[in-house]
N, C-alpha and C positions, 0 to 999 in steps of 0.2 A: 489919435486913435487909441482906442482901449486898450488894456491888455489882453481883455476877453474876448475884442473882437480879432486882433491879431492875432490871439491863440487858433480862433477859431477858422481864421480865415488859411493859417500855418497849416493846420490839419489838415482842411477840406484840400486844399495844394497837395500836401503828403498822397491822400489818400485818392484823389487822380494819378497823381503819376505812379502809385504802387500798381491803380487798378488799368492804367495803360500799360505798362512795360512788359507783360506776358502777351496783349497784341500788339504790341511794336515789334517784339522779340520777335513773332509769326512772322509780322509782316517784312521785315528783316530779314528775315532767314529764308522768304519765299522770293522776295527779289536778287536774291544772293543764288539761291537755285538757279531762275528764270536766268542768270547772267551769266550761269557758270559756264558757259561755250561759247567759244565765237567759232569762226570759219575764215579761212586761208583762202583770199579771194583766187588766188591761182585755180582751185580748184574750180569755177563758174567762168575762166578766164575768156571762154569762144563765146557763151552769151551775154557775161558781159562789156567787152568788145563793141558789143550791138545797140545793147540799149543799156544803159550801167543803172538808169533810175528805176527802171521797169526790175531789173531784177536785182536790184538793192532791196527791192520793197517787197518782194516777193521772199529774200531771206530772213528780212525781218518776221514776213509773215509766217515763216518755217518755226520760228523761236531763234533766232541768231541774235544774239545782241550786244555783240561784241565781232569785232571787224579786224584782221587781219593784211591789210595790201598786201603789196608785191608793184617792183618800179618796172613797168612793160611801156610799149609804143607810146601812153599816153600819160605816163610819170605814177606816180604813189596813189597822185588825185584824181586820176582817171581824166583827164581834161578841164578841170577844173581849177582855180584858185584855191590854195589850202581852204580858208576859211568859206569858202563857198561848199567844199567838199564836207568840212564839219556842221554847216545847215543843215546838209541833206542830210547826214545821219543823225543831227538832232529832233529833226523832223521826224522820222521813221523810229524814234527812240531809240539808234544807236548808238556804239561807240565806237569809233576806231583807235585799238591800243597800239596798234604795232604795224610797222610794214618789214619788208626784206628790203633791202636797198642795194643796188651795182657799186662796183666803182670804188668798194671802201678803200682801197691803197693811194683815193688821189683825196686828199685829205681835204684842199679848197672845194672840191662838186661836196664832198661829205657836209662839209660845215653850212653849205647853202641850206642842204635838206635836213640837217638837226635843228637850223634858225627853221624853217616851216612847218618842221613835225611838232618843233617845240609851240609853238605861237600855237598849234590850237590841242595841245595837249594829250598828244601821244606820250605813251611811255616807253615804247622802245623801236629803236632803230636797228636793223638786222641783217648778218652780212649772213646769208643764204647757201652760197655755195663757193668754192674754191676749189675744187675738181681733186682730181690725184694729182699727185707730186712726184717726181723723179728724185729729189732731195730731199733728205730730214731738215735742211739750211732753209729750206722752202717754209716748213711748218715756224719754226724758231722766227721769222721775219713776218710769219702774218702775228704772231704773240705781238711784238711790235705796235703792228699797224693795227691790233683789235685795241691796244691800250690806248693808243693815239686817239684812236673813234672813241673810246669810253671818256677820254679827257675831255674832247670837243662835247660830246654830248650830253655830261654831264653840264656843262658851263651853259645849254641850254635847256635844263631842267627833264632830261630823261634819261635813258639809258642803251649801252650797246649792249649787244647779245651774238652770240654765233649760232648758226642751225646746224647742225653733222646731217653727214649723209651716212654710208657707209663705210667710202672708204676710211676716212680719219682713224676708223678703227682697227685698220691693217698694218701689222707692226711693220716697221721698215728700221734694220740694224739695232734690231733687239727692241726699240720703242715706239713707245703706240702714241701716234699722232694726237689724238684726239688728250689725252694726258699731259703731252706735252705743253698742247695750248692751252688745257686748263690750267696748270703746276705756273706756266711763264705768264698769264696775263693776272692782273691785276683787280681781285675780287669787290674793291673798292669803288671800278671804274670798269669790267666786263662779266656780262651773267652769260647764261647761257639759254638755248634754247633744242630741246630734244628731240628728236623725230623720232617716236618708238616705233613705228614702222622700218626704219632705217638701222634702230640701233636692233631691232629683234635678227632683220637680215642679216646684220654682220656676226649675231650667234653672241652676242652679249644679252646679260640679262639686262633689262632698263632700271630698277630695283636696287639690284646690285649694285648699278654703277653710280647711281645716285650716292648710295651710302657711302660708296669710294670718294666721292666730292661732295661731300653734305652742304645744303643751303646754295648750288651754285646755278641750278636749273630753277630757271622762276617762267619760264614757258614750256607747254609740252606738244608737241604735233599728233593728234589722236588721228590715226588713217591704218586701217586693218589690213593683211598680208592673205593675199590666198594664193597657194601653191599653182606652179600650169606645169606643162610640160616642158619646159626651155628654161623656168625657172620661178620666180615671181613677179607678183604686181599687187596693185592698193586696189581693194575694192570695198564695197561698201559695205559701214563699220557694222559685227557682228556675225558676219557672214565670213568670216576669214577666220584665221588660227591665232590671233591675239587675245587672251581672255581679257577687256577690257572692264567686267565686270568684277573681276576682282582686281584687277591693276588698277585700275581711275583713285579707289579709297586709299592704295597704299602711296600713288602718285601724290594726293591730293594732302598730305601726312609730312611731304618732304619738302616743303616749301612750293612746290608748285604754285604759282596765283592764276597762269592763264591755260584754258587750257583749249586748243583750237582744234578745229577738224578740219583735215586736207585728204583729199581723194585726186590720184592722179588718172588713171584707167577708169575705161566705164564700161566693160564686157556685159552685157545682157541691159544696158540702160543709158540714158544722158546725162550733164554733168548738172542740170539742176534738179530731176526725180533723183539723183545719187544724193544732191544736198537735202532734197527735203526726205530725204529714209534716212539720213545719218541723221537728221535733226530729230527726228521721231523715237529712234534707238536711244540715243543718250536723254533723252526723257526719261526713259526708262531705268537709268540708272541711276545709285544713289554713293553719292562721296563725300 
């Protein structure tokens, strides 16, 4: 080959990919929108129950595209083989990144379900809940058992995470749980996951508390707070007292990658018109 034709062939390459990369950049940057929320199937959990394919597809068709489980009656997969569960969300174009899992203190049930979240490529695995505690000895022993889960899960190509509720954030002898377990487990091998609805209840800022543990929240639970008379409950985002229009950019800033929506109450509506008006609202936003 020529030098002249090489040259020339060098260039006319050059100057495709110069003249593709501000729409690739678009088109990048707009599936990275379209992806930026998933949903906490907890929140759809009675319909889907019923029919899980009918209304998988129907959250797709909300703009969901990104899947959050939860381990109920019918396991993570909802009745399914792992990899039969990841067809149907490939099919529907989506993804499931994450479930809640039970059981994390019996470390052999754990290791089964990090080997099957791992095989079809989930990235994290999630201990959900742990109630209140009577002891500080209580919190100190789940630090333990969240490292434990982050070793094992690790060795299967994902990772562990804790959700808080509110209490964690209620000091007991001077210290506050939720600190505890961040400070004792091992940032190596456990992240976190936040439920700003949870942490606003307990009268911490979400913000704030990030910057207290920089880089350690890479999930966040988007589900809004509206006042009653007995006290609160989640309802449907933007209708409550969370500004999440200006929280989501500054969330979105501190390492956040996933950011999910869970609605647990449906006061004046159902739990799928609730999923497809959250999915319509965070459209509307930009982070």
């Amino acid at each position: 080959m020529s030098n002249s034709r090489r040259s020339f062939l060098r260039g006319a390459a050059l100057t495709t990919l110069a003249m593709s990369m501000p729409f690739k950049n678009e088109l990048m940057a707009m599936a990275s929108k379209s992806n930026a929320f998933g949903l906490q199937l907890w929140s759809v959990k009675q319909a889907l129950a019923k029919d899980p394919l009918a209304v998988l597809k129907q959250l797709s068709d909300n703009g969901y595209k990104k899947i959050e489980s939860f381990e109920g009656a019918k396991g993570m997969f909802w009745g399914m083989k792992n990899t039969e569960f990841k067809k149907v969300m490939d099919d529907l174009g989506m993804n499931m990144v994450s479930s809640h899992c039970n059981d994390t203190g019996d470390l052999v049930s754990f290791e089964r379900k990090a080997a099957a979240a791992g095989e079809i490529g989930l990235k994290y695995l999630i201990c959900a809940f742990k109630g209140p505690q009577k002891s500080l000895d209580n919190f100190k022993k789940f630090t333990d058992e969240f490292n434990a889960c982050g070793e094992i899960a690790k060795k299967h190509g994902l990772r562990f995470a804790y959700h808080n509720h509110d209490y964690s954030f209620k000091a007991m002898e001077g210290i506050v749980p939720q600190d505890l377990m961040m400070d004792g487990t091992n940032p190596d091998l456990v992240d976190f996951e936040m439920d700003m609805y949870w942490t606003v209840a307990a009268g911490v800022d979400p913000i704030a508390y990030m910057d207290k543990h920089p880089n350690r929240f890479k999930l966040v639970h988007v589900k809004d707070l509206s006042k009653t008379a007995t006290g609160h409950e989640s309802c449907v985002i933007g209708k409550g007292t969370i500004d999440y229009k200006s929280l989501l950019p500054k969330v979105a800033k501190r390492g956040v990658q996933h950011m999910i929506v869970e609605q647990e109450a449906y006061t004046g509506t159902n739990e799928l018109d609730a999923a497809r008006d959250n999915a319509a609202y965070l459209k509307t936003l930009k982070w």
